[in-house]
Structures are given as C-alpha cells and as structure tokens.
N, CA, C and O atoms as a Tinker XYZ file with bonds, in Angstrom:
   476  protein
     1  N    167.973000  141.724000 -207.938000    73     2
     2  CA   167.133000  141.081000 -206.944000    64     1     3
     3  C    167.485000  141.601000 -205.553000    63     2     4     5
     4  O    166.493000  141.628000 -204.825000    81     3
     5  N    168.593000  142.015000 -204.984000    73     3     6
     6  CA   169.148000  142.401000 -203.742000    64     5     7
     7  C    168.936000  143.444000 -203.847000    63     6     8     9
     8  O    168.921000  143.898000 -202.703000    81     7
     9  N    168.615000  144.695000 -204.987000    73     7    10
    10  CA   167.914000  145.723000 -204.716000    64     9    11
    11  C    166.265000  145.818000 -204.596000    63    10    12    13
    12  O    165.686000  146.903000 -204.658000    81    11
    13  N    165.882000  145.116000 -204.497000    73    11    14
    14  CA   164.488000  144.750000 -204.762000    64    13    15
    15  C    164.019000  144.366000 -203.178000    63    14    16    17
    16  O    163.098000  144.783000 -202.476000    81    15
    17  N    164.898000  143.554000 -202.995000    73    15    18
    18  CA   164.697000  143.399000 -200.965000    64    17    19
    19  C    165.941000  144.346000 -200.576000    63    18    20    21
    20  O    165.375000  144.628000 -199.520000    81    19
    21  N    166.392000  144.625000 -200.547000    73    19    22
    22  CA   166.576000  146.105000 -199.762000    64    21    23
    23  C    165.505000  147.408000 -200.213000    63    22    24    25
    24  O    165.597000  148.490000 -199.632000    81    23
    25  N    164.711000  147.229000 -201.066000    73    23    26
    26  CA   163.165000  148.173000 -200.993000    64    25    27
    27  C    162.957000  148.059000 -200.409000    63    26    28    29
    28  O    162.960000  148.927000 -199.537000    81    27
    29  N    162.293000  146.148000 -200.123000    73    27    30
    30  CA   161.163000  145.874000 -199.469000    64    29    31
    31  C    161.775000  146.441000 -198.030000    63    30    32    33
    32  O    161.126000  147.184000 -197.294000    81    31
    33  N    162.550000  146.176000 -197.864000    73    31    34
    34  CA   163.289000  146.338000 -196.214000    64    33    35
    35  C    163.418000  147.709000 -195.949000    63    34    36    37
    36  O    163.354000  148.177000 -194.812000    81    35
    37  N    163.564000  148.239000 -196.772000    73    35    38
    38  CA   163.626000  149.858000 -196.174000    64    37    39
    39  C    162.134000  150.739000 -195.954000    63    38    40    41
    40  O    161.942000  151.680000 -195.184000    81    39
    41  N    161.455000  150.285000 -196.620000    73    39    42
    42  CA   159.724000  150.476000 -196.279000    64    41    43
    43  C    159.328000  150.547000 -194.878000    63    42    44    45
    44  O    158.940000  149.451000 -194.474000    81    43
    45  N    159.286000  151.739000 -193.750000    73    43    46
    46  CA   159.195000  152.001000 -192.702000    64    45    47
    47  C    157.607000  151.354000 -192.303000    63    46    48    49
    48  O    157.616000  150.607000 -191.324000    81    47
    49  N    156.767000  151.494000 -192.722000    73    47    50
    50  CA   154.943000  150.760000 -192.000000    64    49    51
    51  C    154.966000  149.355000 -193.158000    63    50    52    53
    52  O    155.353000  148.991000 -194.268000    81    51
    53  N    154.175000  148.909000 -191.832000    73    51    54
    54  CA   154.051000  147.404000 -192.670000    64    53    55
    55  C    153.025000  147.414000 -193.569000    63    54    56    57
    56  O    152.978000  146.635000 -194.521000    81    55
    57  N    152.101000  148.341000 -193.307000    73    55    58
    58  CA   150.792000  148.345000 -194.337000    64    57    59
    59  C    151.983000  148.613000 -196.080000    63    58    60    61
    60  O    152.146000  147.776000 -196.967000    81    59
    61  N    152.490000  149.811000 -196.020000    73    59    62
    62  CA   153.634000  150.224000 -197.101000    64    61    63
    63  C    154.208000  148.843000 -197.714000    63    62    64    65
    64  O    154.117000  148.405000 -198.861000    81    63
    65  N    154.794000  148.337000 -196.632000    73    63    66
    66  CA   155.260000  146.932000 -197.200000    64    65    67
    67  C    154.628000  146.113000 -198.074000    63    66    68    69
    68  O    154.920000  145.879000 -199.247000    81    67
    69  N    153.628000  145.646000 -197.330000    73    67    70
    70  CA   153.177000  144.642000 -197.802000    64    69    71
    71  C    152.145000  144.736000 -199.155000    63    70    72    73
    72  O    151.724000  143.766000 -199.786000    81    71
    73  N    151.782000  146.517000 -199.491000    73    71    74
    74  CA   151.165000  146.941000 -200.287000    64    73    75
    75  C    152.751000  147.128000 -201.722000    63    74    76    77
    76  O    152.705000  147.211000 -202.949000    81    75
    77  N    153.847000  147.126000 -200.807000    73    75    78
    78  CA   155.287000  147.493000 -202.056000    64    77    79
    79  C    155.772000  145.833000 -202.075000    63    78    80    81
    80  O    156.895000  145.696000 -202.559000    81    79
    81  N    155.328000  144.971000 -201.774000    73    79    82
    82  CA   155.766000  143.558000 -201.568000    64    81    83
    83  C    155.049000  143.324000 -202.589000    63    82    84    85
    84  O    155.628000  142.726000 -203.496000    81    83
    85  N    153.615000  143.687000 -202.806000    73    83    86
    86  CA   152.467000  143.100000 -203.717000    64    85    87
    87  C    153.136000  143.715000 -204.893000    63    86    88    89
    88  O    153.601000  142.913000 -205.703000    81    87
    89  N    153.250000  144.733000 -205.095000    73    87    90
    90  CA   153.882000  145.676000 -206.204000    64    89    91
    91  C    154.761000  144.693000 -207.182000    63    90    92    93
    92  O    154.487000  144.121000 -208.237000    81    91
    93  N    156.133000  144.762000 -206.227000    73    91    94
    94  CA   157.237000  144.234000 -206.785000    64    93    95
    95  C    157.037000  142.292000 -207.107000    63    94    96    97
    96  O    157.688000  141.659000 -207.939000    81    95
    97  N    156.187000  141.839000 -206.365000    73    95    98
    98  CA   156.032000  140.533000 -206.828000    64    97    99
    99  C    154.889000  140.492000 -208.016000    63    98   100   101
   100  O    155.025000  139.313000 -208.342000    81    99
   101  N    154.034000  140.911000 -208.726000    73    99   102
   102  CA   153.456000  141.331000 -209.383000    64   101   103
   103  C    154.490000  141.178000 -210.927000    63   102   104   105
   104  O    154.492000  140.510000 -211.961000    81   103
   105  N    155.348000  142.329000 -210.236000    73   103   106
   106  CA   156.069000  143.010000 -211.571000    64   105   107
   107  C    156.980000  141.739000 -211.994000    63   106   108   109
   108  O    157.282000  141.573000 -213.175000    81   107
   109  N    157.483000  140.685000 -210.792000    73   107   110
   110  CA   158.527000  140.234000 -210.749000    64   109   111
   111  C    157.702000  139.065000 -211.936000    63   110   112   113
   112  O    158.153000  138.953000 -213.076000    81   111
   113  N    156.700000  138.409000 -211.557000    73   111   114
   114  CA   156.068000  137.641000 -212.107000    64   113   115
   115  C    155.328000  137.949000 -213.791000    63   114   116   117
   116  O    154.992000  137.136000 -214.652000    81   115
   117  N    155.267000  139.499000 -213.777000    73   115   118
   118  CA   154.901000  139.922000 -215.447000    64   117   119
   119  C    156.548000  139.550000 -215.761000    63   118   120   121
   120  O    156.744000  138.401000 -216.158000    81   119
   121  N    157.156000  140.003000 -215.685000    73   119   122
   122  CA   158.726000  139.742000 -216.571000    64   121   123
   123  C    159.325000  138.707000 -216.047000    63   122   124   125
   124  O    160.414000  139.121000 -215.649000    81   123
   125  N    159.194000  137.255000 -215.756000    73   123   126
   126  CA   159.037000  136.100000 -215.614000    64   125   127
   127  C    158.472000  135.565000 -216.824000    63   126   128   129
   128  O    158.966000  134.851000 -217.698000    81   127
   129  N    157.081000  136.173000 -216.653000    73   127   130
   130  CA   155.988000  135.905000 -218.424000    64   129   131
   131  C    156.766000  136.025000 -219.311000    63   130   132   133
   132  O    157.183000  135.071000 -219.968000    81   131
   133  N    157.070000  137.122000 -219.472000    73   131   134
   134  CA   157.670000  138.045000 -220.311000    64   133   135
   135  C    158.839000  136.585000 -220.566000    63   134   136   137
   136  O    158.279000  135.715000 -221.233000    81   135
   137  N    159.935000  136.303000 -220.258000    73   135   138
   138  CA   160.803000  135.338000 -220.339000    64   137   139
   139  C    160.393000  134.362000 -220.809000    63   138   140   141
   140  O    160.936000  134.059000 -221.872000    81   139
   141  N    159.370000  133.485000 -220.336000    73   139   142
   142  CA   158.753000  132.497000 -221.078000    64   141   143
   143  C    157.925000  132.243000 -222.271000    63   142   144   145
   144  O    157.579000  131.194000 -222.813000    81   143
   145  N    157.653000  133.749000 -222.592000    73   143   146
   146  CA   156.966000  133.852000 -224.040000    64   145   147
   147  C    158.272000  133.553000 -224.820000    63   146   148   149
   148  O    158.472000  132.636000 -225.617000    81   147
   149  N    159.009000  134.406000 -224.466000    73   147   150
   150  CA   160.640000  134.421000 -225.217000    64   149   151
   151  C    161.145000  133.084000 -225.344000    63   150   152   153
   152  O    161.624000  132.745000 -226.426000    81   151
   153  N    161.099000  132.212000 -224.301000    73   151   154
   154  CA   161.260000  130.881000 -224.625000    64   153   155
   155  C    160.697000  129.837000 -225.273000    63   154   156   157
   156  O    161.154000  128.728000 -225.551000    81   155
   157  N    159.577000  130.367000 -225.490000    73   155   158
   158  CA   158.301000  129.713000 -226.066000    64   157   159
   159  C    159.155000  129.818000 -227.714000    63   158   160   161
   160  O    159.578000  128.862000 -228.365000    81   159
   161  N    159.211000  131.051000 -228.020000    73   159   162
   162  CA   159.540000  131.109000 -229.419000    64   161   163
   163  C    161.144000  130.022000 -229.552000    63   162   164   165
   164  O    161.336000  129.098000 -230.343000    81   163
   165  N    161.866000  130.434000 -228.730000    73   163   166
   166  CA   163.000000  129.880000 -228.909000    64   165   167
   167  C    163.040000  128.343000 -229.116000    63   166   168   169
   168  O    163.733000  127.864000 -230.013000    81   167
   169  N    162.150000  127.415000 -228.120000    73   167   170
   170  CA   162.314000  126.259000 -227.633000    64   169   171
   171  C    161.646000  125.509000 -229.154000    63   170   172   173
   172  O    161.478000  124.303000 -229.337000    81   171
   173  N    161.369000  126.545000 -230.046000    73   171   174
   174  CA   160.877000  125.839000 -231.402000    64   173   175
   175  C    161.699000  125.347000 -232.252000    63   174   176   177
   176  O    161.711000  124.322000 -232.933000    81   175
   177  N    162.512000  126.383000 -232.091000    73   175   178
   178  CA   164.124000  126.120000 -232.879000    64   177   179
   179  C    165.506000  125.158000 -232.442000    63   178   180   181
   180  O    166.259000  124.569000 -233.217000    81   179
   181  N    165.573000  125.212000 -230.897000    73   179   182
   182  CA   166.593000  124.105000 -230.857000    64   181   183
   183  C    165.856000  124.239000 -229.067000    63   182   184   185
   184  O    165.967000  125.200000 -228.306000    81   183
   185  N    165.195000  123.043000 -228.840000    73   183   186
   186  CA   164.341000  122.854000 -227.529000    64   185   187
   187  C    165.212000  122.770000 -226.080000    63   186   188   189
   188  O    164.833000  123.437000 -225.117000    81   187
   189  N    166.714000  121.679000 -225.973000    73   187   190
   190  CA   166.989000  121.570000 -224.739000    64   189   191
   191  C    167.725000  123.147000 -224.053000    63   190   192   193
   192  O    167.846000  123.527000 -222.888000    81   191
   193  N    168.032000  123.653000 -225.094000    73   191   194
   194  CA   168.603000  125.043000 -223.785000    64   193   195
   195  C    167.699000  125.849000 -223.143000    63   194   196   197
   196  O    167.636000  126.297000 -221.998000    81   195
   197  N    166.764000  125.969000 -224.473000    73   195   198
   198  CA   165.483000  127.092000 -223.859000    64   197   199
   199  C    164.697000  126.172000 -222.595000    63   198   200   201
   200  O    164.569000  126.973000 -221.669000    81   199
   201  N    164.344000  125.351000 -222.339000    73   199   202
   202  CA   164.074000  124.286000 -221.391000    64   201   203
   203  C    164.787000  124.070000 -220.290000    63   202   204   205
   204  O    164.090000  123.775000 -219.318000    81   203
   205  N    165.912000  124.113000 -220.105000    73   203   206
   206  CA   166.726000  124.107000 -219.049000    64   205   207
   207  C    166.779000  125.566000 -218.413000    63   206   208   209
   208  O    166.692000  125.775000 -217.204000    81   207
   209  N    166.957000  126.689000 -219.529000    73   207   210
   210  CA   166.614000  127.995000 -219.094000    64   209   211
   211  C    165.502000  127.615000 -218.055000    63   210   212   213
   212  O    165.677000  127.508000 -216.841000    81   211
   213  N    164.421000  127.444000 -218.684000    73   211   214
   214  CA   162.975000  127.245000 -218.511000    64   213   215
   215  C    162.562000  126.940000 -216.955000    63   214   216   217
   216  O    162.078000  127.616000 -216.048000    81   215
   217  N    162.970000  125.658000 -217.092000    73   215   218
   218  CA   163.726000  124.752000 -215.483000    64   217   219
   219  C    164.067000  125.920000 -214.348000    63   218   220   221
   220  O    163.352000  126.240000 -213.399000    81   219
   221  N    165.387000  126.477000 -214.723000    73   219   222
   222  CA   166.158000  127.091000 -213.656000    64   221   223
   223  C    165.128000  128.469000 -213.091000    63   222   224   225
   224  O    164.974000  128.822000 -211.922000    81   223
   225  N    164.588000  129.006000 -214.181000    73   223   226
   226  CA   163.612000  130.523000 -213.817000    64   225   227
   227  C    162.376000  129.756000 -213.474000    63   226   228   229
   228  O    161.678000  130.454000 -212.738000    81   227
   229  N    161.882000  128.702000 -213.695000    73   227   230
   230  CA   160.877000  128.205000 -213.037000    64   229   231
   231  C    160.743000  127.947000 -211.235000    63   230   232   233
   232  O    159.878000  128.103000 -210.373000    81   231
   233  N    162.328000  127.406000 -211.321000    73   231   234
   234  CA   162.177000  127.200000 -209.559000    64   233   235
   235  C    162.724000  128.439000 -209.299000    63   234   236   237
   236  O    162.665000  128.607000 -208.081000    81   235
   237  N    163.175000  129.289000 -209.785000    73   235   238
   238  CA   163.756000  130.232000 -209.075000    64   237   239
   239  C    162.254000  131.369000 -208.531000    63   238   240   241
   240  O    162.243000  132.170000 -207.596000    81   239
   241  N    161.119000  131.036000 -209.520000    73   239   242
   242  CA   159.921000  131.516000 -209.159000    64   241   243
   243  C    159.394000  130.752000 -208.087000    63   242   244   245
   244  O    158.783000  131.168000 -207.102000    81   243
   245  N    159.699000  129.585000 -208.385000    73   243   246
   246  CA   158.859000  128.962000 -206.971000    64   245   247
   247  C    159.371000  129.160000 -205.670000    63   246   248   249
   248  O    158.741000  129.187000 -204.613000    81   247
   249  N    160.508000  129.287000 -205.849000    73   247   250
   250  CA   161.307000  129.792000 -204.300000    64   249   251
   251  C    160.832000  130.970000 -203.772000    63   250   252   253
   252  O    160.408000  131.155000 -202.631000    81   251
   253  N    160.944000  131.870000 -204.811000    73   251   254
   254  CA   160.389000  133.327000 -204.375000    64   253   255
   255  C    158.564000  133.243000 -204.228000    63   254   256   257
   256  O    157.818000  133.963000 -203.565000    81   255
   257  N    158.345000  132.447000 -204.836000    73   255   258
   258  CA   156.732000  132.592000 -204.553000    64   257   259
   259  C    156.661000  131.296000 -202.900000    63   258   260   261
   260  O    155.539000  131.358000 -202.398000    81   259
   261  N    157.148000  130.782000 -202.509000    73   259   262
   262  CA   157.166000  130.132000 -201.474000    64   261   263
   263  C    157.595000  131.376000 -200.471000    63   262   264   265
   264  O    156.697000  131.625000 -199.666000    81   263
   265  N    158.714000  132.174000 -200.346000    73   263   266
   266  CA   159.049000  132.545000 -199.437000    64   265   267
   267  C    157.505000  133.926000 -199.433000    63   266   268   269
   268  O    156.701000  134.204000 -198.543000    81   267
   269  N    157.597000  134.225000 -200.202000    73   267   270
   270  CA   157.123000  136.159000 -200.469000    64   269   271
   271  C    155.320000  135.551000 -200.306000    63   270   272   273
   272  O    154.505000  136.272000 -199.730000    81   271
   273  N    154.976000  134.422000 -200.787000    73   271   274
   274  CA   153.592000  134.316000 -201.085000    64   273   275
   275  C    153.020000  133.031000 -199.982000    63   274   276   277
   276  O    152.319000  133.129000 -198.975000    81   275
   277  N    153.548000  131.997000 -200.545000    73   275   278
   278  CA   153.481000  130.828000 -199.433000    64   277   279
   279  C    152.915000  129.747000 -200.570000    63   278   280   281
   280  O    152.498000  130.123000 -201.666000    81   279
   281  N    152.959000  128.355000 -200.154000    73   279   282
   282  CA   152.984000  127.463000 -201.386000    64   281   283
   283  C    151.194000  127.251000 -201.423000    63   282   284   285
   284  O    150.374000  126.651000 -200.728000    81   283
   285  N    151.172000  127.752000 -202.138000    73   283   286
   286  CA   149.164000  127.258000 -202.035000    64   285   287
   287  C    148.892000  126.328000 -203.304000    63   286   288   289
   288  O    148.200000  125.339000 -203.061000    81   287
   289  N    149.276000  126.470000 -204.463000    73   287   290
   290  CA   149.299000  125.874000 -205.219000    64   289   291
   291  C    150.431000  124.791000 -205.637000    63   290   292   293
   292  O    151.211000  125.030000 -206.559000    81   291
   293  N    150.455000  123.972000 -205.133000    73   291   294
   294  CA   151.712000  122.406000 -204.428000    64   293   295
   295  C    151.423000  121.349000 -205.880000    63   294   296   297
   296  O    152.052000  120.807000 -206.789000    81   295
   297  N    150.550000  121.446000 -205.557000    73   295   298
   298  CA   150.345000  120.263000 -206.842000    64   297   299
   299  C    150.282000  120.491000 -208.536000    63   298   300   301
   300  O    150.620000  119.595000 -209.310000    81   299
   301  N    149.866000  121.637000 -208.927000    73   299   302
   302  CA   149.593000  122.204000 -210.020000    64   301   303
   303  C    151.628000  122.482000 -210.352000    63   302   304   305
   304  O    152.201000  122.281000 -211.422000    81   303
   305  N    152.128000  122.869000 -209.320000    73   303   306
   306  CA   153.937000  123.526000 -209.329000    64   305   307
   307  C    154.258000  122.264000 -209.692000    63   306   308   309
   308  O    154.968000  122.149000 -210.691000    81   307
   309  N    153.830000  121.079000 -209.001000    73   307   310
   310  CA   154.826000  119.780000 -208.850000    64   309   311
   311  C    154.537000  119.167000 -210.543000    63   310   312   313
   312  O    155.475000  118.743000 -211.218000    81   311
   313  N    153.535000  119.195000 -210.906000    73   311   314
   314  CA   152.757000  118.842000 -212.405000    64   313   315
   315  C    153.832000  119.477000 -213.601000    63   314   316   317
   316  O    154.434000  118.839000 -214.464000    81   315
   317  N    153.851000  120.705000 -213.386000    73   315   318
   318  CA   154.614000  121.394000 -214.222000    64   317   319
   319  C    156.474000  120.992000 -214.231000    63   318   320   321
   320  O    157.195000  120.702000 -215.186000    81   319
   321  N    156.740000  121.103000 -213.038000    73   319   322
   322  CA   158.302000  120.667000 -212.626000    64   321   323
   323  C    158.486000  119.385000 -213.416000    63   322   324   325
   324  O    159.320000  119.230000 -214.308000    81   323
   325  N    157.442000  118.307000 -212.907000    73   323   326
   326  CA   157.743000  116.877000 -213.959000    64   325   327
   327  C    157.685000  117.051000 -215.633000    63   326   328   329
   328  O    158.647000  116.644000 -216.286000    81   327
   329  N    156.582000  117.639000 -216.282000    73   327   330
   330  CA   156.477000  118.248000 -217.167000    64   329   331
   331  C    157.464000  118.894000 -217.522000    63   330   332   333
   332  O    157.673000  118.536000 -218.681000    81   331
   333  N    158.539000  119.966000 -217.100000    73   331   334
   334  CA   159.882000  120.284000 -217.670000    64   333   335
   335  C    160.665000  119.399000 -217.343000    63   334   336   337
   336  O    161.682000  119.604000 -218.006000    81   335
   337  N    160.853000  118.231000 -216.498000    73   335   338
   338  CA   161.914000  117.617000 -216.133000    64   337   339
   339  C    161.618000  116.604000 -217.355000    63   338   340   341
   340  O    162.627000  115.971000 -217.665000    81   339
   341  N    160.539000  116.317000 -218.077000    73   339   342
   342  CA   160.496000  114.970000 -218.765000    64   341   343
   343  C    160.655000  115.808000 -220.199000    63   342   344   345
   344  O    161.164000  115.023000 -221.000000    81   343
   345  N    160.514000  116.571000 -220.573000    73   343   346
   346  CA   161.169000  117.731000 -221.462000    64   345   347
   347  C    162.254000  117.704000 -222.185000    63   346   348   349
   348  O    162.545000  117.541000 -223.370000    81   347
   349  N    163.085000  118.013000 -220.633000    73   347   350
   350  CA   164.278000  117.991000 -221.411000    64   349   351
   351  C    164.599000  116.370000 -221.435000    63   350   352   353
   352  O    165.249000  116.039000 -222.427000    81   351
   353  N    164.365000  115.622000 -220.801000    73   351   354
   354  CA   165.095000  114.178000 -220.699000    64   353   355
   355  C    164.157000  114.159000 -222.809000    63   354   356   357
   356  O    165.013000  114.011000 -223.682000    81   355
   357  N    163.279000  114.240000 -223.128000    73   355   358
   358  CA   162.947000  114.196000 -224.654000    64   357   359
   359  C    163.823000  114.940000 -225.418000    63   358   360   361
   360  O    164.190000  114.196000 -226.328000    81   359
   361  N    164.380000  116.085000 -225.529000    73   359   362
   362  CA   164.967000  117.013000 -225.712000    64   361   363
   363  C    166.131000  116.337000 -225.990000    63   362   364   365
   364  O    166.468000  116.010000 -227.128000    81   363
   365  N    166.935000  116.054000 -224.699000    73   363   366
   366  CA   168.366000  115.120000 -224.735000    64   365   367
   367  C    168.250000  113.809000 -225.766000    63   366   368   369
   368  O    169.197000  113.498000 -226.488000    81   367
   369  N    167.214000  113.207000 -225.758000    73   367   370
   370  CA   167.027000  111.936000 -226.624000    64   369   371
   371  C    166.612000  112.579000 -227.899000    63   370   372   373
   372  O    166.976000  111.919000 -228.873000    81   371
   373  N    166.189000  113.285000 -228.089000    73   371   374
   374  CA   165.920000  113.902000 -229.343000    64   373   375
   375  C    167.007000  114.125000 -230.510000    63   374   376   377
   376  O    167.144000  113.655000 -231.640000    81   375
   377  N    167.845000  115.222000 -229.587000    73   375   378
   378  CA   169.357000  115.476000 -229.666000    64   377   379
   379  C    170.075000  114.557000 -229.947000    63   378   380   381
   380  O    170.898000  114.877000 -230.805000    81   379
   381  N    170.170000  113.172000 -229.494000    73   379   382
   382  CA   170.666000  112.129000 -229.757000    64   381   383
   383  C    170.552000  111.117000 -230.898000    63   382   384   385
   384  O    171.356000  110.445000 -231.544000    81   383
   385  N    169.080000  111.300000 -230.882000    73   383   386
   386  CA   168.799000  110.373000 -232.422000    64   385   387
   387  C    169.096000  111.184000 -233.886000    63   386   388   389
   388  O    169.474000  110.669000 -234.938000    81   387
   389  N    168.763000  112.835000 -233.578000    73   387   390
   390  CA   169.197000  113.261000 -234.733000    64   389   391
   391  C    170.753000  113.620000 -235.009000    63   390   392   393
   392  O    171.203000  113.936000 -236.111000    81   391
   393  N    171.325000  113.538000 -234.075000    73   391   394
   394  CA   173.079000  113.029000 -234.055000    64   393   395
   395  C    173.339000  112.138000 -235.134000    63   394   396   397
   396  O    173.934000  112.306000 -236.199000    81   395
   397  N    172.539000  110.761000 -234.435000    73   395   398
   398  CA   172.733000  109.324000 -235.553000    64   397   399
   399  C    172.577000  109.485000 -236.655000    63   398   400   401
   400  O    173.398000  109.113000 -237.494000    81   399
   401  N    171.125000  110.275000 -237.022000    73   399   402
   402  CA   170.385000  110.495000 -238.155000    64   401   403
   403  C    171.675000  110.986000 -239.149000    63   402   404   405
   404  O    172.028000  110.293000 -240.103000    81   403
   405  N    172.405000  112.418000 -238.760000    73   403   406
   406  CA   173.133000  112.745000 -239.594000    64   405   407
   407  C    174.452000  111.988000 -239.767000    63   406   408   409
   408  O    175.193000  112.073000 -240.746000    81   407
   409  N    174.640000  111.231000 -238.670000    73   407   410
   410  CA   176.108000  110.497000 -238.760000    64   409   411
   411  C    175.741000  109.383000 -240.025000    63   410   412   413
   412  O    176.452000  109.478000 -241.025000    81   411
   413  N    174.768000  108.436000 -240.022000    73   411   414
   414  CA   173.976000  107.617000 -240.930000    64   413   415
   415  C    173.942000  108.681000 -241.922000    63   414   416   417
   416  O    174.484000  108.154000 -242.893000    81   415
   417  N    173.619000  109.891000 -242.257000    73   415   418
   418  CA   173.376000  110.504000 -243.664000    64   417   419
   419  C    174.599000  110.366000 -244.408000    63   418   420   421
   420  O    174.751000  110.115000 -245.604000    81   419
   421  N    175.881000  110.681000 -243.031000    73   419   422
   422  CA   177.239000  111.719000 -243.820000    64   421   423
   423  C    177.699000  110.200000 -244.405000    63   422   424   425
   424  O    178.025000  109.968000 -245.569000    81   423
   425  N    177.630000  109.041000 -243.079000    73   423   426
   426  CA   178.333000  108.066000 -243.871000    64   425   427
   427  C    177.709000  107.244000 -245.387000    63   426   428   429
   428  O    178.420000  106.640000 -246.190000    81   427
   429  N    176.540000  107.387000 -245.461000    73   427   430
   430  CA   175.807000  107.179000 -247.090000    64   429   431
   431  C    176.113000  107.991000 -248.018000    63   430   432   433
   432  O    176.079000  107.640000 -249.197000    81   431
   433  N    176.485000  109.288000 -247.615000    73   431   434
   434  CA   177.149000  110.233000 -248.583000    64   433   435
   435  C    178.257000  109.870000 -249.283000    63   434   436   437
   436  O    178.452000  109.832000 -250.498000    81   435
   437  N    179.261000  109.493000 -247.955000    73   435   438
   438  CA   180.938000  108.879000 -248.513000    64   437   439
   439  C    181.209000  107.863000 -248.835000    63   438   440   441
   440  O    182.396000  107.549000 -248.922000    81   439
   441  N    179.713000  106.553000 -249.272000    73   439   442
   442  CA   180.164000  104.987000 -249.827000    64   441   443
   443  C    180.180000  104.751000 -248.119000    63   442   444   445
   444  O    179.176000  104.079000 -248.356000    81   443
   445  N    180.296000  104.690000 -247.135000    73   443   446
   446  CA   180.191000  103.608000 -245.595000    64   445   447
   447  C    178.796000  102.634000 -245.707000    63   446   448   449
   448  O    177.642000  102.995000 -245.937000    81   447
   449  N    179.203000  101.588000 -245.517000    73   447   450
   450  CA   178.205000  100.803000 -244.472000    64   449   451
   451  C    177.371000  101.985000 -243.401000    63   450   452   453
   452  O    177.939000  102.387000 -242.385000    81   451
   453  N    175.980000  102.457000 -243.781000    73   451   454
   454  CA   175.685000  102.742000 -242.341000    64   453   455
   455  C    175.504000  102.140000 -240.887000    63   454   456   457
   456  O    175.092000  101.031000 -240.545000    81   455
   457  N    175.921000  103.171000 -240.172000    73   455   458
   458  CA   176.209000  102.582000 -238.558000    64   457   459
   459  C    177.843000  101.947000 -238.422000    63   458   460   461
   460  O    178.203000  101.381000 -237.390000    81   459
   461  N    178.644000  102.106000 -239.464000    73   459   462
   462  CA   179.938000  101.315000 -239.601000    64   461   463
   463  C    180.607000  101.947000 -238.636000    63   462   464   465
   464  O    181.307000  101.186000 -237.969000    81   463
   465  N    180.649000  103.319000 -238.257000    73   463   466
   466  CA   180.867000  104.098000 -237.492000    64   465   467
   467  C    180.846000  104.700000 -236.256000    63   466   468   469
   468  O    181.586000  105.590000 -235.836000    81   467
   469  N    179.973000  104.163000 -235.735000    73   467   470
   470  CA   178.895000  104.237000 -234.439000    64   469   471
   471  C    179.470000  103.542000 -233.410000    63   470   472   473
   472  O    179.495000  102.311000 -233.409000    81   471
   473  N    179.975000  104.272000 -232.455000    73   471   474
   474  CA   180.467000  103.090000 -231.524000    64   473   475
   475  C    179.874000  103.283000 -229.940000    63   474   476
   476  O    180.153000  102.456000 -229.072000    81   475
C-alpha cells in the first residue's frame, strides 16, 4: 500500500495523477472482490473468521474510498457495516450453541445427566 502512494505521489501533472489515482483505485477495488469471493466460499465452512476478515477489509475499503474518492454512498456503507457487525455477533452465538450441542452429545455418550456439566 505505501508503494502504491508513493506512485501516486511521484506522478509529476495532475491530469497523470488523477488519471493513475483512477487506475490504482480501480485495481485496488477488483482484488478487494477478488477477497470477498474467497470469503464467500470460506464463510460456508466455519463463518466467524471469514467475517471478521470480512469486517476489517471492509473498512479498510471504506477509509480508502473516503479519503481517494469521497463518501457518496453513506447509507448503503452504513447498511452493510450493521449487516457484518450483526454477523458475526450470529456467528459468535452460533459457535456457542454448537459448543453445548456437542458437550450434551459427549456427555450422553459417557452415561452423564445432560447439562450435568455445564457451568
């Protein structure tokens, strides 16, 4: 990323710039995609990491699209942010009940009272 603005910065005319600004934010945003397809597949198989991934490259786009672009789309960003933030909070509870689920299996396995265990 610090080679990426030292491009932009070394670009002598501003027309250059702002035509190598469009470039590199472009590209920055296809392999962004690119990441979230990847997470897409992942978040099928075990949901809260790929999601938190998800989270962190999400604002890290919005920062860069705030500074490089400017916020035009405010509400549609804020929609999505709650949307991963309520995610993972499912994710974490998810994680949690199927914890129980197997703690309740192992102890029916070994003769326990289920839940005898559970504290």
């Amino acid at each position: 990323m610090l080679f990426v603005v030292l491009a932009i910065l070394s670009v002598p005319s501003s027309l250059q710039a702002t035509e190598t600004l469009r470039i590199v934010t472009a590209g920055l945003y296809l392999l962004a995609a690119g990441v979230f397809l990847a997470l897409y597949f992942w978040v099928r198989r075990d949901p809260l990491v790929p999601l938190v991934v998800g989270l962190i490259l999400f604002c890290c786009v919005l920062v860069a699209s705030g500074i490089f672009i400017g916020i035009d789309f405010w509400l549609l960003e804020l929609v999505v942010l709650i949307a991963l933030i309520d995610a993972i909070r499912a994710a974490v509870n998810q994680r949690r009940l199927l914890r129980k689920a197997l703690l309740n299996q192992n102890e029916i396995e070994h003769g326990l009272m289920p839940g005898s265990a559970i504290k």
